[in-house]
Structure formats: structure tokens, C-alpha cells
C-alpha positions as CSV (number, residue, x, y, z in Angstrom):
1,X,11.5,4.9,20.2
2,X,7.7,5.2,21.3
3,X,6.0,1.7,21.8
4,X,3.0,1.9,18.9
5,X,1.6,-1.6,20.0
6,X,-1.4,-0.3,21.0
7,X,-1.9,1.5,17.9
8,X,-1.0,-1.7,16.1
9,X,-4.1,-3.3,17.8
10,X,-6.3,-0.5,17.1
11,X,-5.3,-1.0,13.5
12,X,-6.3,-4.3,13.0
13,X,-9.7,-3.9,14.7
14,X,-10.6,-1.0,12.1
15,X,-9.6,-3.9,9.1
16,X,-11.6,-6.6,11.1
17,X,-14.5,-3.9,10.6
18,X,-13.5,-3.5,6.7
19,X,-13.2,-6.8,6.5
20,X,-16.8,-7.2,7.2
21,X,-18.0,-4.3,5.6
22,X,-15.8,-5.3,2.1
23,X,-16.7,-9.1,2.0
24,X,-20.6,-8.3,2.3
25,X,-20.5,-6.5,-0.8
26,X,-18.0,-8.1,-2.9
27,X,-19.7,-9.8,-6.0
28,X,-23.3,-7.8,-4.6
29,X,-25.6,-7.5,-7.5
30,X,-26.9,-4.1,-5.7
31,X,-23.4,-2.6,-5.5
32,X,-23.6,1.2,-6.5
33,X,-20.8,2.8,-8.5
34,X,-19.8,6.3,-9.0
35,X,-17.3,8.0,-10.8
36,X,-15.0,10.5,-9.4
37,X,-13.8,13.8,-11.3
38,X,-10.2,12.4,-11.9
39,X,-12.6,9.0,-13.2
40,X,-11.6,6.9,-11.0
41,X,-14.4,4.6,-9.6
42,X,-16.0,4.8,-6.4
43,X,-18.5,1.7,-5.2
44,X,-20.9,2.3,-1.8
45,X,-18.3,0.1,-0.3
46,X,-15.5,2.6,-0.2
47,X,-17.9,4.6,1.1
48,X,-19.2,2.4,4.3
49,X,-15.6,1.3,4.9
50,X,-14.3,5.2,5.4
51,X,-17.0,6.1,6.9
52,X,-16.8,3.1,9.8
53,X,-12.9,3.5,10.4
54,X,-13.7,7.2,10.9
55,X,-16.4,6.6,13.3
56,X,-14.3,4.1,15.5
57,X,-11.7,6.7,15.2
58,X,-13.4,9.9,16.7
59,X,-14.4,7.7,19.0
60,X,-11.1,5.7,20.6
61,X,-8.6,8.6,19.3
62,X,-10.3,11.7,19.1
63,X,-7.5,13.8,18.7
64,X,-6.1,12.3,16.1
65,X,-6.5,13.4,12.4
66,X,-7.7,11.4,9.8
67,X,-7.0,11.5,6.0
68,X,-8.5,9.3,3.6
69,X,-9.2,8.7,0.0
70,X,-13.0,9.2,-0.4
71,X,-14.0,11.9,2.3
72,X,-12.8,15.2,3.8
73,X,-9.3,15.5,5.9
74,X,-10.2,16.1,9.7
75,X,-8.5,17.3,12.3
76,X,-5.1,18.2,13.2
77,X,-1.9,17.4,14.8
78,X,1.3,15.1,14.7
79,X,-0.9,12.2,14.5
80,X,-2.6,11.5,11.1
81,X,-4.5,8.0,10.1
82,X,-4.1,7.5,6.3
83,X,-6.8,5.6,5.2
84,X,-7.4,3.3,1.8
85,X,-10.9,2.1,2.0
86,X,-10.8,-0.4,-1.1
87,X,-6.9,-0.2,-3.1
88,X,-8.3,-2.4,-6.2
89,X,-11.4,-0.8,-6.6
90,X,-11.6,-1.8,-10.4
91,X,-10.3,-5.3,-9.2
92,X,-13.7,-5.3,-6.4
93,X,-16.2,-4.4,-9.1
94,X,-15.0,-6.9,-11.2
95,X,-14.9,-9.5,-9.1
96,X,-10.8,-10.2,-8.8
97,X,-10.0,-10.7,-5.3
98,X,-6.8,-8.7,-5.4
99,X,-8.0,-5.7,-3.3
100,X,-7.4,-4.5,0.2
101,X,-7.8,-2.3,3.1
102,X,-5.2,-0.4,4.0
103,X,-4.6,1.4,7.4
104,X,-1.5,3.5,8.5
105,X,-0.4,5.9,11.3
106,X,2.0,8.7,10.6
107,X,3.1,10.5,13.3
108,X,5.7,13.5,13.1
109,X,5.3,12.8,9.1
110,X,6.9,9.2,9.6
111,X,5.0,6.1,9.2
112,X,5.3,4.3,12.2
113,X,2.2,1.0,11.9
114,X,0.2,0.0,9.4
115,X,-2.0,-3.4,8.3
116,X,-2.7,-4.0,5.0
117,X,-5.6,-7.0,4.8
118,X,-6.8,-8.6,1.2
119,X,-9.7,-10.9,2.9
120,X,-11.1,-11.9,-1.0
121,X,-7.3,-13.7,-0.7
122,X,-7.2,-14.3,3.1
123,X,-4.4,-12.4,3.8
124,X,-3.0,-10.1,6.4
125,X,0.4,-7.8,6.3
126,X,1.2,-5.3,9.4
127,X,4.1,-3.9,10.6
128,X,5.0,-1.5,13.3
129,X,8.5,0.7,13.7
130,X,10.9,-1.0,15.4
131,X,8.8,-4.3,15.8
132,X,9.5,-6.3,12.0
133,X,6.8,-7.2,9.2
134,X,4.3,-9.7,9.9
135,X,1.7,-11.8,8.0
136,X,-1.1,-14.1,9.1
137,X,-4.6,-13.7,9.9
138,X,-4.3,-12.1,13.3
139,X,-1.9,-11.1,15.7
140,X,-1.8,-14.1,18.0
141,X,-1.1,-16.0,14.2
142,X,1.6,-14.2,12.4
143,X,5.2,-15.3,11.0
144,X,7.6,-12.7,10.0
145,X,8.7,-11.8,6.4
146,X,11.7,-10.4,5.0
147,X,12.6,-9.5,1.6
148,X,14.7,-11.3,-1.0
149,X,18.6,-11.5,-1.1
150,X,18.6,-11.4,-5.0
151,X,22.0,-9.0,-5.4
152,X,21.5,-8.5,-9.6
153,X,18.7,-7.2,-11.8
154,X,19.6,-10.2,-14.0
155,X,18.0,-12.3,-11.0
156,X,15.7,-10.2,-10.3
157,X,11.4,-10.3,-10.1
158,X,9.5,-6.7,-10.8
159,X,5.8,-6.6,-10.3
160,X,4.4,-3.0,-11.8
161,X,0.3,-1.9,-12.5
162,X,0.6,-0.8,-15.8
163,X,2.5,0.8,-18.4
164,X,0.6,4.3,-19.0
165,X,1.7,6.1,-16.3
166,X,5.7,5.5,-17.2
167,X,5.0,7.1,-20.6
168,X,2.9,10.1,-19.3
169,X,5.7,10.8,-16.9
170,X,8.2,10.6,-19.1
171,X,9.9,7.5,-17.9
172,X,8.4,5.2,-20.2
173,X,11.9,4.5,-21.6
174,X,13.7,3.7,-18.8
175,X,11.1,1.7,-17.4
176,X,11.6,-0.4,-20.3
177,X,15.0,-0.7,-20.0
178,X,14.1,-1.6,-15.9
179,X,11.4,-4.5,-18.1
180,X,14.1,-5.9,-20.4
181,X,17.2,-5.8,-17.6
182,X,15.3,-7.7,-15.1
183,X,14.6,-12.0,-14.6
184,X,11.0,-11.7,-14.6
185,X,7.9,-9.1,-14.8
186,X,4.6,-9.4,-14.0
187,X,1.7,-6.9,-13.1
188,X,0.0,-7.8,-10.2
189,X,-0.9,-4.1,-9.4
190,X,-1.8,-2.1,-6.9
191,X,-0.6,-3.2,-3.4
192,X,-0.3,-7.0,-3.8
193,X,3.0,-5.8,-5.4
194,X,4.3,-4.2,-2.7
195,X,3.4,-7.1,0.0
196,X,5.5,-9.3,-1.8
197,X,8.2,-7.5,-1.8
198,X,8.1,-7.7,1.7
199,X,7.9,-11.2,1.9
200,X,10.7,-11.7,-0.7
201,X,8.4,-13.4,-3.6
202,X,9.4,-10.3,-5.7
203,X,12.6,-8.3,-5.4
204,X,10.9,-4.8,-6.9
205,X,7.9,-3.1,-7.7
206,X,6.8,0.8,-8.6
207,X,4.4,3.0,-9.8
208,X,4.9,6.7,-12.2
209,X,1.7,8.1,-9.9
210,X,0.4,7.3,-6.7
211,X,-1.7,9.1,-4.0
212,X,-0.5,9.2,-0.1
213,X,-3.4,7.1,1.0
214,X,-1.9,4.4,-2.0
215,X,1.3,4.2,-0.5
216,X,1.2,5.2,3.3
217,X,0.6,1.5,4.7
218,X,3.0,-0.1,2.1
219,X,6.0,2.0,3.7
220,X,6.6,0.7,6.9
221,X,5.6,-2.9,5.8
222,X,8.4,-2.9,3.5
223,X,10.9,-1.4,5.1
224,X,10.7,-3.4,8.6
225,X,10.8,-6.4,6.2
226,X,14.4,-5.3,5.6
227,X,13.1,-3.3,2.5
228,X,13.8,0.1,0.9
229,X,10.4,2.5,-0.2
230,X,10.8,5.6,-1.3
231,X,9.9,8.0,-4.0
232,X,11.2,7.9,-7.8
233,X,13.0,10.8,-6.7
234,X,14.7,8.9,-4.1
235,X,13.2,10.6,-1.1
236,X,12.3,7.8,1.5
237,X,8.8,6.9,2.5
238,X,4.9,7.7,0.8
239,X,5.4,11.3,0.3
240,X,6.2,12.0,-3.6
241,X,3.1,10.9,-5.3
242,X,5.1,7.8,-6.9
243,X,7.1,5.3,-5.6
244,X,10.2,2.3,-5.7
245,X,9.8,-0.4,-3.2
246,X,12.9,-3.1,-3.5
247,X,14.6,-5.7,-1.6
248,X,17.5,-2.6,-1.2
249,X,20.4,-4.1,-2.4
250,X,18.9,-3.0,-6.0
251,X,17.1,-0.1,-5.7
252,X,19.5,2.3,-6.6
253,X,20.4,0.5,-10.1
254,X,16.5,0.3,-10.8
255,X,16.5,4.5,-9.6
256,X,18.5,5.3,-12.1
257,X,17.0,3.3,-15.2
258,X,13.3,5.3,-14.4
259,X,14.7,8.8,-13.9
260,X,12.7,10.9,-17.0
261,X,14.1,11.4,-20.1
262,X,15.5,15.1,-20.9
């Protein structure tokens, strides 16, 4: 298994750089806001951040491509950074602190380091393959997390977004059925739902619709946290444009209650 700590690093120098970019503008009164065709919202923000991780980038690994949510896909090649300049954007206009930059490396279509970093909360997920799941505020200060043991959806926590997407996919029934068979259910959203997961506060979370950059950096975080990602249709890792992140030992029960209805 190829050593990625150098990538790792890397990584969390680009959010250090977001970090930076992100907390200067959070709450700015002179914030600019767009709105995409699909309209979602864009802020000069997302813009700055992409645009900085993609300079550093050309620069340190110049043959590596880069695919992000707010600009063009460059390059080519088995190594591909998956970027998420601001996951929360409504939550960073509004002034909630629950958004983050997320940074992953997928090489040979696997997901193999990412970081995850929430500075408006002061915190810090990263994982690379082989290596565990880690949070803290750097590298030289990290403790390792791990999911939850919970064995029975009657025990169990599930964190979700929102309930829209389930009925436009034709799941909104059995994601009810997931709401009503499960302990406890909150939306925290986005990919604050997903980090705990890893560090065993919740036991589940998904979402009906998702894009790569969404979901990339969640994968490996989860699943070197002892964790199971993967797709509603039960295809591991970011690539199905929706995904189920559990503790494992009930992911297929809660796969089975979203499938769509007939």
C-alpha cells in the first residue's frame, strides 16, 4: 500500500490556506453572492478558496488533476484532487458556523487522504488509507476516532439534510420508515453529519443527491474510522451521486428501508 503521508501534509496546508481565506470573509458585510444555474449559491469566497488550492496545486503537483465544485476540471491522470471550497454555503452566508473545506485525493478512482476542516467550529477531521481517522487542529495534535458500536436501529442516532430530496427520489417513504425505526434524528446537514459518524456521536447519516466533490473527503474519513460509505445503491465510496455513511454493523438494514418505491 503506497505511503500517502506526504500527500496528507500537503492536504492540510491547502485547508490552513482556506482556513484563512474562509474566516476573513465569514460574517463580511461586502460578501458577493451569485447564483448558479442549478440555484445553488455561490459567495466570492468559494471562489478565492478554489482558486488558491488550485494555485498551490499546479505549483507542488503539477501533474496532478484537479476537480472542483466552482471551476473547470484540469488535467489528467490517475491522480485527481477533489475539491469542496465552502460545503455549507447557505450555512456561511447566514452566518451558522457549520461549513467546511473539504480536500481529497483519489488516485486509481479510490480515495486514499482527505481533511475535512470547519474552522467557524474549530475543527479538524483527516484520514489517510491505511493510517486511521484523526481529529484535532493539526497533525502534531490529533486523537483518533472510531465509530459507534450501536448493533440495533432501535439504538441508533441518524443525522440527514433535509427531507426534499427522499421524496424527489422516490424514497421518501422508506426514509420515513429509516425516521420512525431509529433512537434519534436530527439534521445537522451537509458534512458535520458525516464527521460524526466517524467519531461515533451518530451511528448513520445519508443524503437522496450529492455531487462527487460533496462526498469525496467524507469517504475515507469514515471508513478508516471503522465506518462503511457507499452509495444508496450499495456501491462503496463517493461515486453514485448519493450516499449511506454508518457505523457498519447497520448499514445494510438502513439500505434496504431507502431503496425507491416501485
Amino acid at each position: 500500500m503506497a505511503d500517502h503521508t506526504d500527500d496528507l501534509r500537503l492536504a492540510h496546508i491547502l485547508a490552513d490556506d482556506a482556513d484563512s481565506l474562509t474566516m476573513s470573509r465569514f460574517g463580511a458585510r461586502s460578501l458577493t453572492i451569485s447564483t448558479k444555474p442549478d440555484n445553488s449559491e455561490v459567495t466570492d469566497a468559494d471562489l478565492a478558496v478554489e482558486d488558491s488550492v488550485r494555485r498551490t496545486l499546479s505549483r507542488i503537483r503539477s501533474r496532478d488533476a484537479v476537480h472542483g465544485e466552482e471551476r473547470a476540471d484540469t488535467g489528467d491522470g490517475p491522480r485527481r484532487w477533489i475539491i469542496d471550497p465552502i460545503d455549507g454555503t447557505a450555512n456561511f452566508l447566514r452566518g451558522v458556523p457549520v461549513w467546511a473545506t473539504l480536500i481529497a485525493l483519489s488516485v486509481e478512482d479510490q480515495i486514499v487522504t482527505s481533511v475535512v476542516s470547519a474552522p467557524a467550529l474549530k475543527r479538524r477531521w483527516w484520514a489517510a488509507r491505511g493510517l486511521g481517522a484523526w481529529s484535532g487542529k493539526s497533525l502534531a495534535s490529533a486523537t483518533p476516532i472510531h465509530v459507534s458500536n450501536v448493533r440495533s436501529l432501535n439504538d441508533a442516532f441518524l443525522s440527514y439534510s433535509s427531507l426534499h430530496g427522499w421524496v424527489e427520489n422516490r424514497r421518501g417513504r422508506g426514509f420515513g420508515e429509516l425516521m420512525r425505526s431509529v433512537w434519534r434524528s436530527r439534521a445537522f446537514g451537509d458534512f458535520w453529519s458525516y464527521m460524526m459518524v466517524a467519531e461515533g456521536v451518530v451511528d448513520l447519516a445519508c443524503e437522496p443527491e450529492l455531487g462527487l466533490h460533496d462526498m469525496a473527503a467524507l469517504d475515507v474519513i469514515v471508513t478508516e474510522a471503522g465506518g462503511k460509505f457507499t452509495g444508496l445503491d450499495g456501491k462503496d465510496g463517493p461515486w453514485s451521486g448519493n450516499a449511506l455513511a454508518s457505523n457498519g454493523f447497520l448499514h445494510d438494514q438502513a439500505l434496504a428501508m431507502i431503496q425507491p418505491q416501485e
